[in-house]
C-alpha positions as a Markdown table, in Angstrom:
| # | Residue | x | y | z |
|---|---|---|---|---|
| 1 | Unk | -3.4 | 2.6 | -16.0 |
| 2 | Unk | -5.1 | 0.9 | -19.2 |
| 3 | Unk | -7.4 | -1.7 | -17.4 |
| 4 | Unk | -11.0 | 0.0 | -17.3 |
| 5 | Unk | -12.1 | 0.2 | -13.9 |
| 6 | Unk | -15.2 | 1.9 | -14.5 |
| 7 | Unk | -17.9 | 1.3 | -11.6 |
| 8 | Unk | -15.5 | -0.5 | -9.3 |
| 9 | Unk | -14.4 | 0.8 | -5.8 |
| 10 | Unk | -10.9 | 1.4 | -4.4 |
| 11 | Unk | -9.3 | 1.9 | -1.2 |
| 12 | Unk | -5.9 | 3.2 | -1.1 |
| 13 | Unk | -4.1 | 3.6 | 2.4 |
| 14 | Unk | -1.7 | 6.6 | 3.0 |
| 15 | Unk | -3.0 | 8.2 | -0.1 |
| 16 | Unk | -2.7 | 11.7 | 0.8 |
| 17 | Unk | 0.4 | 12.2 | -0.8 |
| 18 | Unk | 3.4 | 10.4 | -2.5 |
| 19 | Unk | 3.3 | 7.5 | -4.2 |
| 20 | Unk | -0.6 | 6.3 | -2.6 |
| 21 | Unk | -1.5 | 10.3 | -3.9 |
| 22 | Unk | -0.2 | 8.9 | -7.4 |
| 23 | Unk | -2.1 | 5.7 | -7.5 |
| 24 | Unk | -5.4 | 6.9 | -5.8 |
| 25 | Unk | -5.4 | 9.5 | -8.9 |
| 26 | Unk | -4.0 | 6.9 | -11.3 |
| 27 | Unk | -7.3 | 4.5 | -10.3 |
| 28 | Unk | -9.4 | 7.5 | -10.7 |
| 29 | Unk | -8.4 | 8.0 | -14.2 |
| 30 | Unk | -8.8 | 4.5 | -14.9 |
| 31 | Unk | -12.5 | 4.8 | -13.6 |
| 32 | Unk | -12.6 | 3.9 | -10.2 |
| 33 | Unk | -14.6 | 5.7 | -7.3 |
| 34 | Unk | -11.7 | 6.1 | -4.9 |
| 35 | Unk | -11.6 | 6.3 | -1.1 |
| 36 | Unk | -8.4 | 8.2 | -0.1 |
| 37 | Unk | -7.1 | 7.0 | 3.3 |
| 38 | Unk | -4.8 | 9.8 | 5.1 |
| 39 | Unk | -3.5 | 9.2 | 9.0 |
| 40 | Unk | -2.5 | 13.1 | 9.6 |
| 41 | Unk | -2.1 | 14.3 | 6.3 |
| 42 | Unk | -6.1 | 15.7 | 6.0 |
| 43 | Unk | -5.4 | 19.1 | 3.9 |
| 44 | Unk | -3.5 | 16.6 | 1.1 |
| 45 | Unk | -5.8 | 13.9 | 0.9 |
| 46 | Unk | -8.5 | 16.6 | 0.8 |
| 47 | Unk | -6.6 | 18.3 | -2.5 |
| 48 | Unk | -6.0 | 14.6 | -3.7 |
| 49 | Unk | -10.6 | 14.0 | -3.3 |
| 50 | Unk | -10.9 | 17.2 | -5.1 |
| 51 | Unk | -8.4 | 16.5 | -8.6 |
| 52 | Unk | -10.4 | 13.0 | -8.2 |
| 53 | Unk | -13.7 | 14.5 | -8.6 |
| 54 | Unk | -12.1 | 16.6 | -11.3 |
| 55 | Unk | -12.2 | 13.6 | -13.2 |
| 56 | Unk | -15.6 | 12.9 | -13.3 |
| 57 | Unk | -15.3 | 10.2 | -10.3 |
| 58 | Unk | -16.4 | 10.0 | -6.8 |
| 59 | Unk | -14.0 | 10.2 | -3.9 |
| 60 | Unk | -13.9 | 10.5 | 0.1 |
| 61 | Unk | -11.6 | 11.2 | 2.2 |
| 62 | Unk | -10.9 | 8.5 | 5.3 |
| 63 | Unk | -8.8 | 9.3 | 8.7 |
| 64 | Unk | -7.7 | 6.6 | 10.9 |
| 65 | Unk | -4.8 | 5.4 | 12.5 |
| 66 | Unk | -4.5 | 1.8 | 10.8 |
| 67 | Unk | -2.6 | 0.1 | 13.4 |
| 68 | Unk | -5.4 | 0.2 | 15.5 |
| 69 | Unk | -7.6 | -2.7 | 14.1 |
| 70 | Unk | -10.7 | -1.5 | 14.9 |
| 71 | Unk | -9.7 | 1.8 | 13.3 |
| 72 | Unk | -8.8 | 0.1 | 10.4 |
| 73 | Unk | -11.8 | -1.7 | 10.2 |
| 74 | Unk | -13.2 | 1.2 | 10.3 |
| 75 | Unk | -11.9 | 2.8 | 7.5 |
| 76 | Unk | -13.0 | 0.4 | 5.3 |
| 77 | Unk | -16.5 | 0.4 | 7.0 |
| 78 | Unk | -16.6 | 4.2 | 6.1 |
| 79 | Unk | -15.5 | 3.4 | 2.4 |
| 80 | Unk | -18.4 | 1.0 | 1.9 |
| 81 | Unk | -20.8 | 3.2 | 3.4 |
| 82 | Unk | -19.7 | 6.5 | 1.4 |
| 83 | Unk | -19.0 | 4.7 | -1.9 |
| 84 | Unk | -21.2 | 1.5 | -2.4 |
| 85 | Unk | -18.9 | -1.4 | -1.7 |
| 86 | Unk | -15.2 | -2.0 | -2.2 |
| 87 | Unk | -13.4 | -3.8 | -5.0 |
| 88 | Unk | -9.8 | -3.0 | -5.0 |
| 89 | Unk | -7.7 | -2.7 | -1.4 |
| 90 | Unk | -4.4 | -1.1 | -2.3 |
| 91 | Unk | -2.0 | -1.3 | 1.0 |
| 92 | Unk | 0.4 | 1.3 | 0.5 |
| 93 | Unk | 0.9 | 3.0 | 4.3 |
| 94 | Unk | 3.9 | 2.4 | 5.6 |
| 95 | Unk | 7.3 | 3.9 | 6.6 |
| 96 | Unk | 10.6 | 3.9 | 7.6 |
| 97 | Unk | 9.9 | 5.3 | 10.9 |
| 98 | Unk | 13.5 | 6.0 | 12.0 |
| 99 | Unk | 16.9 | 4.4 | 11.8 |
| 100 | Unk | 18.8 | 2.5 | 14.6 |
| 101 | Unk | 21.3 | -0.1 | 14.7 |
| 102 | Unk | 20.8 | -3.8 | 15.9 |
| 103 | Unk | 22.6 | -2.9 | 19.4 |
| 104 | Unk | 20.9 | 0.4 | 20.1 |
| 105 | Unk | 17.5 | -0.4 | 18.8 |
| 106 | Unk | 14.6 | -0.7 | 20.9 |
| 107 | Unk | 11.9 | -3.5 | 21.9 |
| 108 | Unk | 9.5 | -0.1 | 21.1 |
| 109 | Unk | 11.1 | 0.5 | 17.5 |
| 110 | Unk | 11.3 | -2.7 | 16.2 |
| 111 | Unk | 7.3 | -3.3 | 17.4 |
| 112 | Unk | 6.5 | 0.4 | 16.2 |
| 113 | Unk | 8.4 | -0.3 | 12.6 |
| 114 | Unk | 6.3 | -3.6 | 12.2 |
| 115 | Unk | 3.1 | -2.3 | 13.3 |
| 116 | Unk | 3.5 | 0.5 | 10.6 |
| 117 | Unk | 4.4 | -1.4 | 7.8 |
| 118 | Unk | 3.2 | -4.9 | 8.3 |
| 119 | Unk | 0.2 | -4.9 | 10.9 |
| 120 | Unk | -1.7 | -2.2 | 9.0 |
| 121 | Unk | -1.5 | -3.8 | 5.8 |
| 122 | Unk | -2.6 | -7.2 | 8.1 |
| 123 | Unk | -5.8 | -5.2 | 9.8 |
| 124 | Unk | -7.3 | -3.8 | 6.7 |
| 125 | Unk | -6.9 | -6.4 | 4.8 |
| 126 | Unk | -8.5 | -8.8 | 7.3 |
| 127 | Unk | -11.6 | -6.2 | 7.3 |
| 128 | Unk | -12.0 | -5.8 | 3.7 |
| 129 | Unk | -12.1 | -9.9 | 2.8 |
| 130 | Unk | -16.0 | -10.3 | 3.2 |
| 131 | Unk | -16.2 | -7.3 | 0.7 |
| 132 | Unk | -13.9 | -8.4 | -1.7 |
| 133 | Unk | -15.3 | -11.7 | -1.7 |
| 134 | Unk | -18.6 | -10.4 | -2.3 |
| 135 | Unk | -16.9 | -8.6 | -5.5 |
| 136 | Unk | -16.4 | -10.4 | -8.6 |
| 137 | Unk | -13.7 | -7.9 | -9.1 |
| 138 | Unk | -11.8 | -8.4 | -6.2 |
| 139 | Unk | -8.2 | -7.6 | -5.6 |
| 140 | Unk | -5.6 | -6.2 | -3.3 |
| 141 | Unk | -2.1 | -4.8 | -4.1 |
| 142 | Unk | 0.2 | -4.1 | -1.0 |
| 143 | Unk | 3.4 | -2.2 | -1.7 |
| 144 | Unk | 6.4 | -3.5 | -0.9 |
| 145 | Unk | 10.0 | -2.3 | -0.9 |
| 146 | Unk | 13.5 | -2.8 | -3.1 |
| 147 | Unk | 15.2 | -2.2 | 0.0 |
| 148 | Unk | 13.8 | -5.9 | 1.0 |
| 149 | Unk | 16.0 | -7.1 | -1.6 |
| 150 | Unk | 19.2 | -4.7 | -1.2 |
| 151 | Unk | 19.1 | -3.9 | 2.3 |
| 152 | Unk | 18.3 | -1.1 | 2.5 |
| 153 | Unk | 20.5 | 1.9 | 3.9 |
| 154 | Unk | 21.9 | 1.8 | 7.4 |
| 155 | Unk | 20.4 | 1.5 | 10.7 |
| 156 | Unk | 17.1 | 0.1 | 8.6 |
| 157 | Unk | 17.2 | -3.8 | 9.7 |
| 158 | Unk | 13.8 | -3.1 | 11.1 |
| 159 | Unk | 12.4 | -1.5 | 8.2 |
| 160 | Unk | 14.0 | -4.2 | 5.5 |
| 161 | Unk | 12.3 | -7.0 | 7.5 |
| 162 | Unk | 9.2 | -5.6 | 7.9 |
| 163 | Unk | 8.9 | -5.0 | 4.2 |
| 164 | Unk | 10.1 | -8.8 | 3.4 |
| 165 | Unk | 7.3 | -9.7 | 5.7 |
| 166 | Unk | 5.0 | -7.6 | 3.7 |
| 167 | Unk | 6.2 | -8.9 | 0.3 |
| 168 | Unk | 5.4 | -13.1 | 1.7 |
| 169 | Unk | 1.7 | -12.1 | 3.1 |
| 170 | Unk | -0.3 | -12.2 | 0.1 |
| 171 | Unk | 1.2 | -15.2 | -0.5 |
| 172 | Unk | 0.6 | -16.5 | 2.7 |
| 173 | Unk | -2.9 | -15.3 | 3.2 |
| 174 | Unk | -4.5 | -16.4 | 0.3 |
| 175 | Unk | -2.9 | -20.1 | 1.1 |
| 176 | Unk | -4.0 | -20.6 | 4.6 |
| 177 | Unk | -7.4 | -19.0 | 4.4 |
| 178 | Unk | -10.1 | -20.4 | 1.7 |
| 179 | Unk | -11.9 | -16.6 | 2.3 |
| 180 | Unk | -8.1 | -14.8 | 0.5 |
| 181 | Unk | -9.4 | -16.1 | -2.9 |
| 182 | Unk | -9.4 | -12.6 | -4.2 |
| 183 | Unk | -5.9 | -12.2 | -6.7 |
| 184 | Unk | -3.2 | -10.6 | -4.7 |
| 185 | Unk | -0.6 | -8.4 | -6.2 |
| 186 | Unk | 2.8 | -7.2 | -4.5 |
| 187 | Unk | 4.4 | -4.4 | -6.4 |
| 188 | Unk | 7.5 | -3.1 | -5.6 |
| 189 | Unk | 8.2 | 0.6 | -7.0 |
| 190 | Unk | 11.2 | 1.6 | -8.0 |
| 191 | Unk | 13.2 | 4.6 | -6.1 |
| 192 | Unk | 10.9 | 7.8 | -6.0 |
| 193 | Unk | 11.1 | 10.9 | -4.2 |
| 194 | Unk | 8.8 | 11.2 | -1.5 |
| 195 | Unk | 8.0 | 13.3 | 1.2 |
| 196 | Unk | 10.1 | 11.3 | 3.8 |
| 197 | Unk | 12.8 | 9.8 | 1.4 |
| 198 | Unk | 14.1 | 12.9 | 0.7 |
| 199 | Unk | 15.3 | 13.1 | 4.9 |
| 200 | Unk | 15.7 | 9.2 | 5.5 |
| 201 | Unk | 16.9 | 7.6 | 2.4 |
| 202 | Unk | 20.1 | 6.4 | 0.6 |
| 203 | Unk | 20.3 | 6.6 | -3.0 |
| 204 | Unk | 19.9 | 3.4 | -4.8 |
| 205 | Unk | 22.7 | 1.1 | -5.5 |
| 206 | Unk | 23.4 | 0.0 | -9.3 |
| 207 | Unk | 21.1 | -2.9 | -10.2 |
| 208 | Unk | 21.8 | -5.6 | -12.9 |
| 209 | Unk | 19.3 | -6.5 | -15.3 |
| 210 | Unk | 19.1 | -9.6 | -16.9 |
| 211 | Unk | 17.6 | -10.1 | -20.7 |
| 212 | Unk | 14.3 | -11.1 | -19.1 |
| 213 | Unk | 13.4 | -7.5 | -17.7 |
| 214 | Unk | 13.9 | -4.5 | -19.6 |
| 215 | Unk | 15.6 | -1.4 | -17.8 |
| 216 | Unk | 11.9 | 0.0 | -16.6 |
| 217 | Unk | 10.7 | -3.1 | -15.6 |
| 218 | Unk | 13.6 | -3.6 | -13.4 |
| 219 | Unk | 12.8 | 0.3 | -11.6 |
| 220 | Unk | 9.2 | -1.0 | -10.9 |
| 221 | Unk | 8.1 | -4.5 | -11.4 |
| 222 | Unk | 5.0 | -5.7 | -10.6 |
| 223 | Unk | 4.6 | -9.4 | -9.8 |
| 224 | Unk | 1.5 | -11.5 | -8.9 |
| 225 | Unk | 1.5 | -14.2 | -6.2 |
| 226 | Unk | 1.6 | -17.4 | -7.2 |
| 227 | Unk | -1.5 | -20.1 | -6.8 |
């Protein structure tokens, strides 16, 4: 990260290992206070508050169960408190949960996929808007997925919709309510190795590139919502 971020506060969900480890140390480094958000994961996001602090920066470590919204509210209660305020809200929590097929899958999977990946991002959002309003740095990035675009691997129809859903909120949000004026990013990274996709996913299938996005670009783009 180039941007200076010196002074400003960041939440990142799921951040106790993975890809919301990476970025919660990759906002640290670019000078932001950073409050690592972990569900079960506390011994990680413990490690990931101490290689923060190694940098010079302040960090905390926040449990909570985000699809509970007063949880998640919560959360980002606990990062004001601890840190000062909140600038940045990066939504990265989220999995695949389990795989089923349209016939076999449950009324409890489908809602249990959703509420992981969509309602979480949805709750902590909705509780960080009076802060990030009151920033004059305000932003949030929620992760989305490539396999919204490719379908994903089998038995994930509940997964690949959830994550288009998650890709059209920002969007959404910041049109129907005057109080989403904070920028909104969706960024969609590339295939990585994770602690879960090593068990649960497919490798990726060959993507074209066209002569407006360079071969990197096109394994992790980053695109902002339109006014």
């Amino acid at each position: 990260m180039q941007q200076d971020l010196t002074g400003r506060v960041a939440l990142v969900t799921g951040a106790g290992h993975g890809i919301g480890a990476a970025l919660a140390l990759g906002l640290a480094r670019a000078g932001a206070d950073v409050a690592v958000h972990y569900a079960n994961s506390a011994a990680p996001a413990e490690k990931v508050v101490a290689q923060i602090e190694e940098l010079g920066r302040r960090a905390v470590a926040v449990q909570g169960d985000l699809m509970d919204s007063q949880t998640a509210a919560s959360v980002v209660a606990s990062t004001v408190e601890a840190l000062g305020g909140l600038d940045i809200l990066v939504n990265n929590a989220g999995n695949l949960v389990g795989r089923s097929t349209v016939a076999e899958m449950t009324d409890e999977h489908w809602a249990k996929v959703w509420g992981v990946n969509v309602s979480t991002a949805f709750f902590v959002t909705r509780a960080a808007v009076p802060h990030l309003t009151a920033s004059d740095h305000g932003r949030v990035i929620s992760l989305a997925s490539l396999a919204a675009e490719n379908g994903g691997g089998a038995g994930s129809v509940a997964y690949v919709a959830a994550k288009a859903g998650s890709s059209a909120s920002p969007v959404v949000s910041r049109r129907s309510s005057p109080a989403m004026a904070s920028p909104s990013t969706r960024w969609r990274p590339g295939s990585s190795v994770t602690r879960r996709s090593t068990t649960s996913s497919r490798p990726p299938r060959p993507r074209r590139t066209s002569s407006r996005a360079s071969p990197s670009v096109a394994r992790a783009r980053s695109r902002t919502s339109p006014e």
